[in-house]
N, C-alpha and C positions, 0 to 999 in steps of 0.2 A: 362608654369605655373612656378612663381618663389617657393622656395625648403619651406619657411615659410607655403604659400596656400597652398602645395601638404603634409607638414607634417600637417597640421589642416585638408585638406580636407579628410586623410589616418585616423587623430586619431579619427572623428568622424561617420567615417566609422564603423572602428571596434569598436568602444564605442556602436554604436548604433545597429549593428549586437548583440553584445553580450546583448545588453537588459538592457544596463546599461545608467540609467539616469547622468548630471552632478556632482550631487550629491553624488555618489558614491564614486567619489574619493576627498572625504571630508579630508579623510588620507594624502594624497599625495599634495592635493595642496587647491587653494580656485577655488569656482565657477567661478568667475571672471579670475581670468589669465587662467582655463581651456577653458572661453571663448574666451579669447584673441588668445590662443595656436588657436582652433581651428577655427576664425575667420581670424587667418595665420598674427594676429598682432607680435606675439611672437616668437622665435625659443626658444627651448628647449633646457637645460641642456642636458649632456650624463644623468647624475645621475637623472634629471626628466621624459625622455625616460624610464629608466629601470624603475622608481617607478609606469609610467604611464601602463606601460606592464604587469607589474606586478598584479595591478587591475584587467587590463583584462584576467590576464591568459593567458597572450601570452608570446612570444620569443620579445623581442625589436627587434630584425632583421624584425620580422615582418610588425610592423610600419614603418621603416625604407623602407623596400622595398616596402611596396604598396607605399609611398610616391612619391622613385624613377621611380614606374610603372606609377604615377600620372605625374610627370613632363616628362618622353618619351613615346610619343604613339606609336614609331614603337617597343619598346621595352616589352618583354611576359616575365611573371612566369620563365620557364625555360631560355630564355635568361640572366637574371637576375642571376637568382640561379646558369647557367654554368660558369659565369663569376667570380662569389664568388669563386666556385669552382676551377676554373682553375687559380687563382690570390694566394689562400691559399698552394694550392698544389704547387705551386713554389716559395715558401718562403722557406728560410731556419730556423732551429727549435736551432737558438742561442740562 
């Protein structure tokens, strides 16, 4: 699945878990390009991720990684999450 499909098929995911219509984020964007977003016409801003996250009351990491869970099937939750982890943790804090 290319990264556009997997972020529209991630945002309408949790858009729609959390019970929230298109409409909702009237704030953030218009109906139409939230269509497009998640019809995986679109890629997103960083700065539209966070505003999209935002409505829903999530983490933007959120979005982000169910996406990347949507584009690798052999890849899990925690595979995912230890990888953030072990990538952050070996950074240095310049």
């Amino acid at each position: 699945m290319e990264l556009k499909q997997a972020f529209g098929k991630a945002m309408r995911q949790l858009r729609k878990s959390r019970g929230l219509n298109q409409e909702a984020f009237g704030g953030q964007t218009s109906q139409t390009y939230l269509s497009q977003l998640e019809a995986g016409g679109k890629g997103p801003s960083l700065e539209m991720v966070h505003g999209l996250a935002s409505v829903m009351n999530v983490h933007p990491l959120t979005i982000l990684t169910q996406c990347y869970l949507f584009m690798d099937d052999t890849a899990t939750l925690d595979s995912v999450i230890e990888r953030v982890r072990e990538e952050l943790c070996g950074t240095s804090s310049d």
